[in-house]
C-alpha positions, 0 to 999 in steps of 0.5 A: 525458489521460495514462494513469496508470502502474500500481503504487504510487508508489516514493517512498511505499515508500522512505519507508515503508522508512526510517520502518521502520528508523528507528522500530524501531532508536530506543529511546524508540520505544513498542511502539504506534509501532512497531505503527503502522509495521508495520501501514503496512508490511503495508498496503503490501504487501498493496496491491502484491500486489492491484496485480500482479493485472491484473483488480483494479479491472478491473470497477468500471464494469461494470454487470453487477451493476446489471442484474436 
C-alpha cells in the first residue's frame, strides 16, 4: 500500500482560490455567500498549518491515554 503524500490536495485550493474570487467580485452575491466562502478559506488555511506540523496526528493510535 502506497503511502499517502502529506498536505492538502492543491486542486481543493485552487478551487477554494477561484470560488473566492469569483463570489467577492459578483454583485448580486449576498454578504452570507461571501461569509461562506471566507469561512472555507480560513478553514483552509487553518488545516494547512496544523498539516506542516510534523507531530499533528502523529498520536492517534498511541494508547498511552487507554492505560490507567
Amino acid at each position: 500500500m502506497a503511502k499517502k503524500s502529506k498536505g492538502l490536495n492543491p486542486a481543493l485550493e485552487e478551487a477554494l482560490a477561484k470560488l473566492l474570487q469569483e463570489v467577492m467580485a459578483d454583485p448580486s452575491a449576498t454578504l452570507t455567500d461571501k461569509t461562506k466562502v471566507i469561512d472555507r478559506v480560513i478553514k483552509l488555511e487553518a488545516l494547512k498549518q496544523k498539516a506542516d506540523l510534523d507531530e499533528w496526528g502523529s498520536g492517534f493510535m498511541n494508547s498511552d491515554d487507554d492505560e490507567a
